[in-house]
PDB file of N, CA, C and O in Angstrom:
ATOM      1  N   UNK A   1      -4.233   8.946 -11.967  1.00  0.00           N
ATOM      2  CA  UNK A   1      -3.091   8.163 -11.568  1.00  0.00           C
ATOM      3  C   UNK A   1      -2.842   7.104 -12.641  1.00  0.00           C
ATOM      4  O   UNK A   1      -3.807   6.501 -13.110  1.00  0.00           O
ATOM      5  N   UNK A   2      -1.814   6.890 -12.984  1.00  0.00           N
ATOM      6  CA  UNK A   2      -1.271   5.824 -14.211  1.00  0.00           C
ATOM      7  C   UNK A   2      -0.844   4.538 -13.526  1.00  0.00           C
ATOM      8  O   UNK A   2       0.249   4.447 -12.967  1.00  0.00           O
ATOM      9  N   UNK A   3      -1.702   3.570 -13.577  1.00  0.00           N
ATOM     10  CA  UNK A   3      -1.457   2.677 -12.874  1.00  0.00           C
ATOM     11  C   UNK A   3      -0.440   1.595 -14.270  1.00  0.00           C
ATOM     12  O   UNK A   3      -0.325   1.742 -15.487  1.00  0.00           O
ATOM     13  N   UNK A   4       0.099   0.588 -13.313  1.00  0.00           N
ATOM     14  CA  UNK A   4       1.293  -0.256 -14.284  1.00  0.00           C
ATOM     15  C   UNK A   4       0.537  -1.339 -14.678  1.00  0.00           C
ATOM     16  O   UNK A   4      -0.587  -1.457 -14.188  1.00  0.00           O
ATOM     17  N   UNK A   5       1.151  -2.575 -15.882  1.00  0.00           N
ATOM     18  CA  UNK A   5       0.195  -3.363 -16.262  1.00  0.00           C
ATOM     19  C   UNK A   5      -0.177  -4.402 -15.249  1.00  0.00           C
ATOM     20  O   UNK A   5      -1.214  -5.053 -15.374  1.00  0.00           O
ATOM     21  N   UNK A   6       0.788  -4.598 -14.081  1.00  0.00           N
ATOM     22  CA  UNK A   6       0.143  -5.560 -13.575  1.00  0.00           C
ATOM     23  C   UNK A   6      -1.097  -5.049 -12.730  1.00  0.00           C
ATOM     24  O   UNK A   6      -1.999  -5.806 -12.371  1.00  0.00           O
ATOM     25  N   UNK A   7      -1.043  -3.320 -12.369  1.00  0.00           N
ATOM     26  CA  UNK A   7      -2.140  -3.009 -11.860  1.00  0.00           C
ATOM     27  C   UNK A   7      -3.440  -3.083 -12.210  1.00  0.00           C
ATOM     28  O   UNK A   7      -4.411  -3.361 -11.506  1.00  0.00           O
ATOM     29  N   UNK A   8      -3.360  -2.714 -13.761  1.00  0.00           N
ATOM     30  CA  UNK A   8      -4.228  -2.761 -14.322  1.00  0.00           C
ATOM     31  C   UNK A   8      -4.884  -4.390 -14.247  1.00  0.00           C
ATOM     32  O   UNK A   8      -5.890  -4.565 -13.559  1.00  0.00           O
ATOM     33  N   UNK A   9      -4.506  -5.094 -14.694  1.00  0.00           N
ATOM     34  CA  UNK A   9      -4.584  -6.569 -14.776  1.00  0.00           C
ATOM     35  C   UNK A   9      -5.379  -7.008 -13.614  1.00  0.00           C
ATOM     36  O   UNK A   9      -6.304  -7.797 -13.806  1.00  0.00           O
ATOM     37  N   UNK A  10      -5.067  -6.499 -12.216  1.00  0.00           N
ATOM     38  CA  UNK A  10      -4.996  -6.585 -11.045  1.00  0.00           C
ATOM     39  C   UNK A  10      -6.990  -5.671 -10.918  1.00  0.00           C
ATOM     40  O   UNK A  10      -8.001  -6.266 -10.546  1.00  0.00           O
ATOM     41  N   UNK A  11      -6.930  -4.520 -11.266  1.00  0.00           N
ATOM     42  CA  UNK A  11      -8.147  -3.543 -11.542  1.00  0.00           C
ATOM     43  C   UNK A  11      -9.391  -4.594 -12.197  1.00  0.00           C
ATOM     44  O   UNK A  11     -10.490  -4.974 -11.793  1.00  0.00           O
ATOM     45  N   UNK A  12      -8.495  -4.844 -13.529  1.00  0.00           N
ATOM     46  CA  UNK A  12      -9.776  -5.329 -14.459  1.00  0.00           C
ATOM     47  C   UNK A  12     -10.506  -6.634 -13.458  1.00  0.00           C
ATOM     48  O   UNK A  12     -11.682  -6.512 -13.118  1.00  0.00           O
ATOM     49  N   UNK A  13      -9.730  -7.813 -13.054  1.00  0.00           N
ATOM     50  CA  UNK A  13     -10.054  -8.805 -12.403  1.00  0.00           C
ATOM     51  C   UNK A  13     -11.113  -8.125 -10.926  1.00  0.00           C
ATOM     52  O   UNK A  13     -12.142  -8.595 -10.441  1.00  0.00           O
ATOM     53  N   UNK A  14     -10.432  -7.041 -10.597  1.00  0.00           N
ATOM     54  CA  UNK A  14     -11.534  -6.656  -9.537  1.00  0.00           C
ATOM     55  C   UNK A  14     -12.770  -6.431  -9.772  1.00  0.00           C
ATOM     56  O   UNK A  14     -13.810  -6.910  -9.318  1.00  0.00           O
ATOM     57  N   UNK A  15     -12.530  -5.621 -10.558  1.00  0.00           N
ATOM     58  CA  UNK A  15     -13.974  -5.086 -11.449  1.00  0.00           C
ATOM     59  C   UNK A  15     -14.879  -6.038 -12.245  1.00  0.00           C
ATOM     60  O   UNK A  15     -16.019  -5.708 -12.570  1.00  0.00           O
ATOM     61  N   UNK A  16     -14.357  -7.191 -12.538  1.00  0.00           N
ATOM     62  CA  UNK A  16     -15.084  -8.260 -13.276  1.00  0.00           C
ATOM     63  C   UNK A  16     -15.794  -8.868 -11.916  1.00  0.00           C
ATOM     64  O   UNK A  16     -17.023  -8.906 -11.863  1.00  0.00           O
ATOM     65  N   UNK A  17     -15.258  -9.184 -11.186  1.00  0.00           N
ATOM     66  CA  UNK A  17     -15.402  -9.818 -10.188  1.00  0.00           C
ATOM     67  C   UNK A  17     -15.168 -11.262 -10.351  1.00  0.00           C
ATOM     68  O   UNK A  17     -15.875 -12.216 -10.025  1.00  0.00           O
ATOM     69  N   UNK A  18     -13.877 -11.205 -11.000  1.00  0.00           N
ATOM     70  CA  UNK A  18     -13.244 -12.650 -11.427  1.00  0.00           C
ATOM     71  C   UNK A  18     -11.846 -12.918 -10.505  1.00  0.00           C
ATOM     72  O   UNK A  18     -11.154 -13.868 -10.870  1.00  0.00           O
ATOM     73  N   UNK A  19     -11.359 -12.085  -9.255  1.00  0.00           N
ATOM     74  CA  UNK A  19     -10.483 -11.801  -8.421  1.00  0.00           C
ATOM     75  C   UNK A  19     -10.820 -12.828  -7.288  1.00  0.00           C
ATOM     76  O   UNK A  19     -11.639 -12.526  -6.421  1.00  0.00           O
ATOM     77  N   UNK A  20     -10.041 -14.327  -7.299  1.00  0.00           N
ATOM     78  CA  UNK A  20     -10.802 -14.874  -6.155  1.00  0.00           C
ATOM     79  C   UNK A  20      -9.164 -15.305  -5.199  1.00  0.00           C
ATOM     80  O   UNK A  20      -8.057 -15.631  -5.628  1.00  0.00           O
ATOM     81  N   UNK A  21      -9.535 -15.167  -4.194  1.00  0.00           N
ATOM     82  CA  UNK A  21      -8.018 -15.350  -3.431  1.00  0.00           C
ATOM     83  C   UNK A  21      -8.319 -16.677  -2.559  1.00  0.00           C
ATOM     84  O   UNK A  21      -9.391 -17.120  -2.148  1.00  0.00           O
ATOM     85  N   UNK A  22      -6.880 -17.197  -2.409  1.00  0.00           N
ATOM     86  CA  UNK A  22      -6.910 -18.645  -1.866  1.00  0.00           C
ATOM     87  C   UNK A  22      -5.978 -18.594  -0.945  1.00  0.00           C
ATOM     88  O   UNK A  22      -5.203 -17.681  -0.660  1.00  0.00           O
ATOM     89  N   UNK A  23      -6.158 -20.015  -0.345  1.00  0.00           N
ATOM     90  CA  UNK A  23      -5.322 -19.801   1.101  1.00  0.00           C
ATOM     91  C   UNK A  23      -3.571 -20.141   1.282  1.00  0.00           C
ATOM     92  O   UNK A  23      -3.167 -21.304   1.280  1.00  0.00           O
ATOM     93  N   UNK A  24      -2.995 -19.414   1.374  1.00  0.00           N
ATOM     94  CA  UNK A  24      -1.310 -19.385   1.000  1.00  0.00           C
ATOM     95  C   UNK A  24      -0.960 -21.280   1.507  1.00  0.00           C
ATOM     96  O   UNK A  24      -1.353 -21.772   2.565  1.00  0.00           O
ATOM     97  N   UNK A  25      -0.371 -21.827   0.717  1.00  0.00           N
ATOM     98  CA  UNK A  25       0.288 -22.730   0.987  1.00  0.00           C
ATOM     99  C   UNK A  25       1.514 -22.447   2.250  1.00  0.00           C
ATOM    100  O   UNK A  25       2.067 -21.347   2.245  1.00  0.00           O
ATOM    101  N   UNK A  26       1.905 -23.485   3.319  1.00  0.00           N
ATOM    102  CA  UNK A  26       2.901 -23.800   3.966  1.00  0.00           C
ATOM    103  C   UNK A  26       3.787 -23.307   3.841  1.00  0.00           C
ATOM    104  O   UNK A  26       4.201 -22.523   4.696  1.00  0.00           O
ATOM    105  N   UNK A  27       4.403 -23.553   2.783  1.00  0.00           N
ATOM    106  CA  UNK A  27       5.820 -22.738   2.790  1.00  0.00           C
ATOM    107  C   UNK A  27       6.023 -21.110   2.344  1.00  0.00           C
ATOM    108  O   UNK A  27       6.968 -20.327   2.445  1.00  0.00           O
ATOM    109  N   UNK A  28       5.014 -21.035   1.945  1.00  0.00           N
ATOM    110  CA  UNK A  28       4.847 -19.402   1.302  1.00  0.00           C
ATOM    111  C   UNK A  28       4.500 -18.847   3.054  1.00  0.00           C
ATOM    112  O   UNK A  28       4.908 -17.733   3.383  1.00  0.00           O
ATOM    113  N   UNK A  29       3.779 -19.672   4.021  1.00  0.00           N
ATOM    114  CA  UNK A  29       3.667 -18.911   5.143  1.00  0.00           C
ATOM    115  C   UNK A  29       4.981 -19.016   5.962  1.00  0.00           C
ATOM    116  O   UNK A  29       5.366 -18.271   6.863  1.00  0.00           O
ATOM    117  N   UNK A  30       5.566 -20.088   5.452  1.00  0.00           N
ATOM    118  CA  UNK A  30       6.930 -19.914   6.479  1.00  0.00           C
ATOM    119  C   UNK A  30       7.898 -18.955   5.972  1.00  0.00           C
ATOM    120  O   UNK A  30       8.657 -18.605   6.875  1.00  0.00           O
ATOM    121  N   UNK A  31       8.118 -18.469   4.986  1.00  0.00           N
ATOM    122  CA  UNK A  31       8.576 -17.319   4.236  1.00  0.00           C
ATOM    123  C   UNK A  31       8.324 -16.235   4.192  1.00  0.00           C
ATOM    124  O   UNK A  31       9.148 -15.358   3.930  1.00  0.00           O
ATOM    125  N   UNK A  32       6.825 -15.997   4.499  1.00  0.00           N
ATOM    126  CA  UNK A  32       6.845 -14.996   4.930  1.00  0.00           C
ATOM    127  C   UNK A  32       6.818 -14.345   6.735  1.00  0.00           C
ATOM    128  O   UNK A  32       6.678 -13.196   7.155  1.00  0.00           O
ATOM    129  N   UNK A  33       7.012 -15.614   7.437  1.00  0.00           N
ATOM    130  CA  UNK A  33       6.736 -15.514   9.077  1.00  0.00           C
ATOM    131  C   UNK A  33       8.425 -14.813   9.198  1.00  0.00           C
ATOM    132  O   UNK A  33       8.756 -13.775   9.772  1.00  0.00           O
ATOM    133  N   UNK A  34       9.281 -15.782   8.449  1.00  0.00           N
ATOM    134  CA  UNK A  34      10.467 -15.467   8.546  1.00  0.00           C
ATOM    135  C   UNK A  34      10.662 -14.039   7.586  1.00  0.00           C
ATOM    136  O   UNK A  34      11.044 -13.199   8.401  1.00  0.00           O
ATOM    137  N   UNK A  35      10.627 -13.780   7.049  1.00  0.00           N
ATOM    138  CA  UNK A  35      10.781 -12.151   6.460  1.00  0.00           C
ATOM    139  C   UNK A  35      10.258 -11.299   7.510  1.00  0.00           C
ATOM    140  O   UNK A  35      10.900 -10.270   7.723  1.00  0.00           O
ATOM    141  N   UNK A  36       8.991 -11.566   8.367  1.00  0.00           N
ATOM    142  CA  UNK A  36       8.545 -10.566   9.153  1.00  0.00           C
ATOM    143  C   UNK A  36       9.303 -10.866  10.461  1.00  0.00           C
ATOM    144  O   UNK A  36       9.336  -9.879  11.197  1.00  0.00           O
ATOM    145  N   UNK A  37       9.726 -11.613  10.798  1.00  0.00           N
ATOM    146  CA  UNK A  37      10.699 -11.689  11.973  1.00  0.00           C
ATOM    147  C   UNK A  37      12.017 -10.960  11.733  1.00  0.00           C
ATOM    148  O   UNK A  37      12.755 -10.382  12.531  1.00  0.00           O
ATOM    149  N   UNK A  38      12.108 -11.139  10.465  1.00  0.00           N
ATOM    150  CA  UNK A  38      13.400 -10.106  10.417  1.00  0.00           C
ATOM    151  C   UNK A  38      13.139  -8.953  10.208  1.00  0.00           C
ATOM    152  O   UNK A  38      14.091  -8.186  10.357  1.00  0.00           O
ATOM    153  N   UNK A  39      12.129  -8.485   9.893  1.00  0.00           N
ATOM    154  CA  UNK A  39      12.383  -7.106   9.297  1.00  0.00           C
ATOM    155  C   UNK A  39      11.921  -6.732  10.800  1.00  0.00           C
ATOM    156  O   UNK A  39      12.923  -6.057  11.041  1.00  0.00           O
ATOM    157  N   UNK A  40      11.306  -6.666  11.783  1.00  0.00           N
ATOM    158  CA  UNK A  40      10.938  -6.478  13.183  1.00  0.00           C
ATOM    159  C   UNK A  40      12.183  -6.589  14.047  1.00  0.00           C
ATOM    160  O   UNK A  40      12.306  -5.874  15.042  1.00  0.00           O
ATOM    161  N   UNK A  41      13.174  -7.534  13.662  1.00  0.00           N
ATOM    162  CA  UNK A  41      14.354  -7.977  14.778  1.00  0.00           C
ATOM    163  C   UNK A  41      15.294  -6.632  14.990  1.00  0.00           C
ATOM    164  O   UNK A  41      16.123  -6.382  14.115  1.00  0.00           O
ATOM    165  N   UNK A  42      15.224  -6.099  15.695  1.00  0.00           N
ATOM    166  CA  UNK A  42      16.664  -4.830  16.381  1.00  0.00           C
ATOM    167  C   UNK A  42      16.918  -5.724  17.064  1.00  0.00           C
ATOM    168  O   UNK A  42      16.224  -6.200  17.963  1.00  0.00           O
ATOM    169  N   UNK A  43      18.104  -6.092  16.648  1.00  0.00           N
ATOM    170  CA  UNK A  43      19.541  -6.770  17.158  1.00  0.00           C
ATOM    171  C   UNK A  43      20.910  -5.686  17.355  1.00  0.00           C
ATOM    172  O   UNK A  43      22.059  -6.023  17.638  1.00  0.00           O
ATOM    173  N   UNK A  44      20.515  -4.619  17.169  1.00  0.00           N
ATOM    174  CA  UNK A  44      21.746  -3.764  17.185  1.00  0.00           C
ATOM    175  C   UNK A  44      21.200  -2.170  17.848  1.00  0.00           C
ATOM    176  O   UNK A  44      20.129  -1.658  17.519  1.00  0.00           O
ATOM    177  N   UNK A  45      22.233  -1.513  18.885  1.00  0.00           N
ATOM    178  CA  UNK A  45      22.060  -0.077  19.407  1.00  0.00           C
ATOM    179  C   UNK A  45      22.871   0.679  18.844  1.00  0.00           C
ATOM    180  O   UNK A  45      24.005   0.304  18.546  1.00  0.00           O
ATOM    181  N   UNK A  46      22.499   1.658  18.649  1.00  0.00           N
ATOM    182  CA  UNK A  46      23.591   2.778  18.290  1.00  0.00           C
ATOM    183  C   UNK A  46      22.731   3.991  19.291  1.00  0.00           C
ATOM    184  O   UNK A  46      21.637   3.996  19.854  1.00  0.00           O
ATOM    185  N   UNK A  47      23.873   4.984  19.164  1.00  0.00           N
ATOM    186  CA  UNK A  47      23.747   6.208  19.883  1.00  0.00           C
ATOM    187  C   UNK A  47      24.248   7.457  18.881  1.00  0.00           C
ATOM    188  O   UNK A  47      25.259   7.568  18.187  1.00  0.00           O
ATOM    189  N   UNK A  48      23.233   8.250  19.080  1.00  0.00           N
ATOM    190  CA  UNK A  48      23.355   9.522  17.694  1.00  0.00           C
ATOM    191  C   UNK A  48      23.199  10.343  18.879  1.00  0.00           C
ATOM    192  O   UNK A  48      22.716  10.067  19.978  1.00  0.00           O
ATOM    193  N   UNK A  49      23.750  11.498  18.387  1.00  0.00           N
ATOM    194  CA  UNK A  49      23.302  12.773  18.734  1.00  0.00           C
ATOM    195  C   UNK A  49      22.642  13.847  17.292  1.00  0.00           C
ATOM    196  O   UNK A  49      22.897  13.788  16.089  1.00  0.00           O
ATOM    197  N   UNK A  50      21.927  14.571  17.907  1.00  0.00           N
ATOM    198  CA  UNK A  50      20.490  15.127  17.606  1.00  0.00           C
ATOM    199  C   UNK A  50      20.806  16.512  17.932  1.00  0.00           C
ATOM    200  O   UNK A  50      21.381  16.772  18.989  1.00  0.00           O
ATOM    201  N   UNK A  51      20.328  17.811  16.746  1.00  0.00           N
ATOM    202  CA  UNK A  51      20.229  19.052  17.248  1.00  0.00           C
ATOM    203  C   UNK A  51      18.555  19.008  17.899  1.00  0.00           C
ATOM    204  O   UNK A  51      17.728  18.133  17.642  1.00  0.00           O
ATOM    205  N   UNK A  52      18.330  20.322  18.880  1.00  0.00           N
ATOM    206  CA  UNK A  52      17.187  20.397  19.605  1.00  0.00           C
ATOM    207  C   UNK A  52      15.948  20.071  18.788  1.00  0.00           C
ATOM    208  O   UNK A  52      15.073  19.226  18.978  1.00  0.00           O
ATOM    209  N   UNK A  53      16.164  21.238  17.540  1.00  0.00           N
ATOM    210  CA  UNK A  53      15.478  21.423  16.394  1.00  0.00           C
ATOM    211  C   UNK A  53      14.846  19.749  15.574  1.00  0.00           C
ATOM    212  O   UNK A  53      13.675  19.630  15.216  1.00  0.00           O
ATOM    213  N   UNK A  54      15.954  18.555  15.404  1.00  0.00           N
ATOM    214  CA  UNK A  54      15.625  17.947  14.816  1.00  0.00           C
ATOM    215  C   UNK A  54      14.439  17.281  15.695  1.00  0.00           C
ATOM    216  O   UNK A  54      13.299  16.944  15.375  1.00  0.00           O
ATOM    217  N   UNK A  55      15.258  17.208  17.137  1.00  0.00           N
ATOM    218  CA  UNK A  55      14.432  15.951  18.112  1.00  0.00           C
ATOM    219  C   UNK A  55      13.449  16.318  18.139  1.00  0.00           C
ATOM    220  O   UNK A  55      12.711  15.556  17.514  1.00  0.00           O
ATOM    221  N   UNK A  56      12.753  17.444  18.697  1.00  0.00           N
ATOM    222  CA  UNK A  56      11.637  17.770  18.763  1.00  0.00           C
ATOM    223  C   UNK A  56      10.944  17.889  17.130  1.00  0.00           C
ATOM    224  O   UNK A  56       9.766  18.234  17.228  1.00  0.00           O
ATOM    225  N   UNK A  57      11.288  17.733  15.973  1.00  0.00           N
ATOM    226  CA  UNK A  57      10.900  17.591  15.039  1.00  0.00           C
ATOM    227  C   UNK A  57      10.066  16.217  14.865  1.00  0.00           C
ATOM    228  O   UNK A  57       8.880  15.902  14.760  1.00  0.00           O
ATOM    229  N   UNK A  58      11.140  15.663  14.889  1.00  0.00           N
ATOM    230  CA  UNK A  58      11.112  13.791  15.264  1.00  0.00           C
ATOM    231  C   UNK A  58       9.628  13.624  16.225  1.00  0.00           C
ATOM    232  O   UNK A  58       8.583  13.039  15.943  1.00  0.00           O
ATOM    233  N   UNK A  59       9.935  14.224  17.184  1.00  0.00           N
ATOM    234  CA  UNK A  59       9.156  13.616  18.193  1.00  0.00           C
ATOM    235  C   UNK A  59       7.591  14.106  17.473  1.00  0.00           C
ATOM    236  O   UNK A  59       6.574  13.449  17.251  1.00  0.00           O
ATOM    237  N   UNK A  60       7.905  15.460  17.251  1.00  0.00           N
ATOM    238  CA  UNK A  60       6.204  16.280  16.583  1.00  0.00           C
ATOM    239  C   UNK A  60       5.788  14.897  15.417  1.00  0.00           C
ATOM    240  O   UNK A  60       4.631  14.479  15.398  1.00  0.00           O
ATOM    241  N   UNK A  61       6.525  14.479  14.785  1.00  0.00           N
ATOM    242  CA  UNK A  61       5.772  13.918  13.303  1.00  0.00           C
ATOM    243  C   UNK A  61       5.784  12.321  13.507  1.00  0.00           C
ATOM    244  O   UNK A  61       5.272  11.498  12.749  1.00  0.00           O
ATOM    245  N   UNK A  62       6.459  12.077  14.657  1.00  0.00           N
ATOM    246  CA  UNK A  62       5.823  10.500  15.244  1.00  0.00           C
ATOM    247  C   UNK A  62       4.608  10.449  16.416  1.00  0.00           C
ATOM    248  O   UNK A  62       3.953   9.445  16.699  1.00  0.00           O
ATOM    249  N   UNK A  63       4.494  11.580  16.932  1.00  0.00           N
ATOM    250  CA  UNK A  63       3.546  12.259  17.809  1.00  0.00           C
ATOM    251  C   UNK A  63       2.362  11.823  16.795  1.00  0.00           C
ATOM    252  O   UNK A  63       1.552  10.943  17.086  1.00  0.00           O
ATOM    253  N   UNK A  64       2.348  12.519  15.599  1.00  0.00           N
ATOM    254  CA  UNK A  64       1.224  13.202  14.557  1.00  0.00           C
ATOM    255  C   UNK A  64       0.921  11.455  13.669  1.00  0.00           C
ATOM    256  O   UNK A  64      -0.078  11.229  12.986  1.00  0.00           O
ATOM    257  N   UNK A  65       2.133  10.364  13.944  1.00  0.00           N
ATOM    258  CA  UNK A  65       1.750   9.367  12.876  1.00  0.00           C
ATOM    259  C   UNK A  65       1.273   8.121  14.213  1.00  0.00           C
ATOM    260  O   UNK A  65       0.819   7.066  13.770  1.00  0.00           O
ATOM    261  N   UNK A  66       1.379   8.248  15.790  1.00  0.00           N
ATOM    262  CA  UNK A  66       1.087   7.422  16.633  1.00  0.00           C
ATOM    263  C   UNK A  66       1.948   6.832  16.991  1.00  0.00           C
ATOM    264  O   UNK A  66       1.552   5.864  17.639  1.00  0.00           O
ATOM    265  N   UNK A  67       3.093   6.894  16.911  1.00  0.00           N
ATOM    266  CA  UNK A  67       4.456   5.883  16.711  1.00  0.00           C
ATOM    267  C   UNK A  67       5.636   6.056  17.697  1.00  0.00           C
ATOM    268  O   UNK A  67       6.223   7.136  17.633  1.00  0.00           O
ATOM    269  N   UNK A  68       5.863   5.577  18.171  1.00  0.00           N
ATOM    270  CA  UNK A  68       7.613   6.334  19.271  1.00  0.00           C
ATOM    271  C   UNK A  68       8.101   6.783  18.387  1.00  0.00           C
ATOM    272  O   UNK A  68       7.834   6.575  17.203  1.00  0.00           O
ATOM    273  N   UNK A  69       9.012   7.571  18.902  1.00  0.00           N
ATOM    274  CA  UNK A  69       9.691   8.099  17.603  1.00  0.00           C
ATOM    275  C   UNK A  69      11.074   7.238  17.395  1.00  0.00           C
ATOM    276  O   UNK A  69      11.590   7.157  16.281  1.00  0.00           O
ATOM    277  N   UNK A  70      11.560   6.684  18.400  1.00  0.00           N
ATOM    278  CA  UNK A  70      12.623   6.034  18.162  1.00  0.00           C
ATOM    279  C   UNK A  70      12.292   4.861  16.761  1.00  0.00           C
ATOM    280  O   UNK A  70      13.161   4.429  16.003  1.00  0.00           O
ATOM    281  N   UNK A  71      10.867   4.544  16.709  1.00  0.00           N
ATOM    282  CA  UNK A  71      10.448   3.539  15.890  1.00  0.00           C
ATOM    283  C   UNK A  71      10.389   4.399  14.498  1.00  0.00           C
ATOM    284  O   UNK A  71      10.789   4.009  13.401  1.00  0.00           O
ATOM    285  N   UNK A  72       9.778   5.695  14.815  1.00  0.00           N
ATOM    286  CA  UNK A  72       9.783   6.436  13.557  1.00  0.00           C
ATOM    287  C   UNK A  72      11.008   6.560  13.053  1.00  0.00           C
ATOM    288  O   UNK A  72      11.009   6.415  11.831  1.00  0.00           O
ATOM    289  N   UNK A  73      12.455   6.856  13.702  1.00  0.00           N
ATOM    290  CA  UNK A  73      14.266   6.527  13.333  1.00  0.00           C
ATOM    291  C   UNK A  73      14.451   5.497  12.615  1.00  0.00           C
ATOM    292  O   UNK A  73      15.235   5.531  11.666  1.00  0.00           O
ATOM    293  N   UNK A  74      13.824   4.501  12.914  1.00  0.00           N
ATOM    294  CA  UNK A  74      14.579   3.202  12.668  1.00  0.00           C
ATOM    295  C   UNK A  74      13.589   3.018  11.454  1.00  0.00           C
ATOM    296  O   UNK A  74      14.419   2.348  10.840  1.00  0.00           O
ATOM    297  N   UNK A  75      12.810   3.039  10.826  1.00  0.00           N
ATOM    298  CA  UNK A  75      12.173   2.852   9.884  1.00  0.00           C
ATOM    299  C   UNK A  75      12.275   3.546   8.228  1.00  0.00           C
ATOM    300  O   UNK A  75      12.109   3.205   7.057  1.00  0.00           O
ATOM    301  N   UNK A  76      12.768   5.055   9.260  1.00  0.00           N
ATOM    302  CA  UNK A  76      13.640   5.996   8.140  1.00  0.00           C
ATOM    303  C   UNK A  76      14.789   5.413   7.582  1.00  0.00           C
ATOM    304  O   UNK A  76      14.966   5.289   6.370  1.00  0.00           O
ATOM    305  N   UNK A  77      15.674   5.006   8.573  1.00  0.00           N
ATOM    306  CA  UNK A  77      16.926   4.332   8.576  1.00  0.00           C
ATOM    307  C   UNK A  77      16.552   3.247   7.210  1.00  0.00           C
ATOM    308  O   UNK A  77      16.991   3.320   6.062  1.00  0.00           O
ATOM    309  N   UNK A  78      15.616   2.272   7.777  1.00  0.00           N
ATOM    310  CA  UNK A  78      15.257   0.972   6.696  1.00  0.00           C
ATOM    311  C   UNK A  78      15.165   0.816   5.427  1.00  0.00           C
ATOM    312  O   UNK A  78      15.609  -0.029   4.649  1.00  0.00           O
ATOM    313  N   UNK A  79      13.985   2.535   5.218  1.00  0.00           N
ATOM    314  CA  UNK A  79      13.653   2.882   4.332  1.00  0.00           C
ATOM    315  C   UNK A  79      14.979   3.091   3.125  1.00  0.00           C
ATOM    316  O   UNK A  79      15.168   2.464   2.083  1.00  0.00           O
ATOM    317  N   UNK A  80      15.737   4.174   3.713  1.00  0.00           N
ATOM    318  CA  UNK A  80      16.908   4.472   2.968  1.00  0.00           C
ATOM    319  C   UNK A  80      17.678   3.637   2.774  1.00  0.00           C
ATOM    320  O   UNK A  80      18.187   3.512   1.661  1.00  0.00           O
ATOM    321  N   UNK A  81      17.924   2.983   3.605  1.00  0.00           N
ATOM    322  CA  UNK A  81      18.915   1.347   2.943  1.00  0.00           C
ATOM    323  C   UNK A  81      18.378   1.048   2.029  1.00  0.00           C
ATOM    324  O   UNK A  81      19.173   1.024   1.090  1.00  0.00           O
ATOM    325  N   UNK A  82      17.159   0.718   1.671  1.00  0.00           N
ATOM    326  CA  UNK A  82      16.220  -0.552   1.018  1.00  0.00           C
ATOM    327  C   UNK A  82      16.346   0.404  -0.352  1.00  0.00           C
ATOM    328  O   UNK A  82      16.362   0.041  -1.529  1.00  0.00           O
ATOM    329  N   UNK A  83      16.420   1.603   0.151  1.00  0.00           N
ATOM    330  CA  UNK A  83      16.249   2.733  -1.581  1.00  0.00           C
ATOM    331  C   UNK A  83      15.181   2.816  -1.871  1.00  0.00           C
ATOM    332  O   UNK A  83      14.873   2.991  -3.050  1.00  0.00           O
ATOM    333  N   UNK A  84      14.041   2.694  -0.656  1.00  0.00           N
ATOM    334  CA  UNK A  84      12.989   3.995  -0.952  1.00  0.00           C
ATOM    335  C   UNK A  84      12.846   4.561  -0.717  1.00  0.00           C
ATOM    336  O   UNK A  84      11.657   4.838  -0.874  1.00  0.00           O
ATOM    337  N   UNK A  85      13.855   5.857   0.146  1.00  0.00           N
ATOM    338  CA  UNK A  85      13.906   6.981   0.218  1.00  0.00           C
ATOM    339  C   UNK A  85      14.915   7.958  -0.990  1.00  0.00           C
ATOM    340  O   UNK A  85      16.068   7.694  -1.331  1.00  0.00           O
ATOM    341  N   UNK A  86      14.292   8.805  -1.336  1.00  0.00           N
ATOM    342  CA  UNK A  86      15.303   8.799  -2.774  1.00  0.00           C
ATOM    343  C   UNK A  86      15.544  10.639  -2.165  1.00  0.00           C
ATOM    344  O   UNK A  86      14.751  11.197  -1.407  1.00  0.00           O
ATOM    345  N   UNK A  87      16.632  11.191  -2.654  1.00  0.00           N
ATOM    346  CA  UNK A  87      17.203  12.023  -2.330  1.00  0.00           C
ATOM    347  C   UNK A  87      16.487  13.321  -3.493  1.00  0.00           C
ATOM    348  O   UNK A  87      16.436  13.065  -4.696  1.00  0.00           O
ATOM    349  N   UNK A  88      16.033  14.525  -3.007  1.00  0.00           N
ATOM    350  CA  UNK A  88      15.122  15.833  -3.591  1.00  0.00           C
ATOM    351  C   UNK A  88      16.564  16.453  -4.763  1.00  0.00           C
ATOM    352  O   UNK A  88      17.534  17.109  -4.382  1.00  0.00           O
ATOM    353  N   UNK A  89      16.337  16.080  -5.928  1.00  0.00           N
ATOM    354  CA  UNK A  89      16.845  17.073  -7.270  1.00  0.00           C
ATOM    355  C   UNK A  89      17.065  18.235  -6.484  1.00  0.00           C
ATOM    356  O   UNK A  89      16.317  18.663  -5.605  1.00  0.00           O
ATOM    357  N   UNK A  90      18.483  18.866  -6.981  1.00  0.00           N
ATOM    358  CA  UNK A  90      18.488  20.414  -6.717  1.00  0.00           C
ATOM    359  C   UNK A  90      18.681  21.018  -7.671  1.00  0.00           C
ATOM    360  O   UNK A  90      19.495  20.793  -8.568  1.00  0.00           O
ATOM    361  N   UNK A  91      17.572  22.261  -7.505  1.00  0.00           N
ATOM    362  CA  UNK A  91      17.850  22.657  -8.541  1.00  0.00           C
ATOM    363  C   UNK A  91      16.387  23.029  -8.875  1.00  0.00           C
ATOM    364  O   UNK A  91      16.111  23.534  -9.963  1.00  0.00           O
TER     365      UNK A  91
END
């Protein structure tokens, strides 16, 4: 695996055992309390319709990851907004 330089950077310090972590300042925790409140907040419903084939698809591979599947939807959904779901080359 080809890791990037900050990984590396990130590796070597582990491996030295020169990697020491400290306790987040105040506002870095309120920044991140608030990022995780939002990314958790459904504030909005929608209603889809579904072939048989997909739902029970859905349901098998949130079944298989522990998850509702409605949670497994909405995360797909997230994913692809955010652009890390990237669309398969044809071809």
């Amino acid at each position: 695996m080809k890791l990037s330089k900050e990984e590396k950077e990130i590796e070597s310090l582990y491996e030295s055992n020169s990697f020491e972590l400290r306790k987040p300042d105040k506002a870095l925790l309120r920044q991140l309390k608030a990022a995780a409140e939002n990314t958790f907040k459904k504030d909005r419903r929608i209603n889809i319709r579904l072939s048989e084939h997909d739902m029970v698809g859905i349901q098998r591979v949130a079944a298989t990851k522990g998850i509702p599947y409605q949670s497994l939807i909405s995360g797909l959904i997230h994913q692809f907004v955010e652009g890390d779901l990237i669309e398969k080359s044809k071809g």
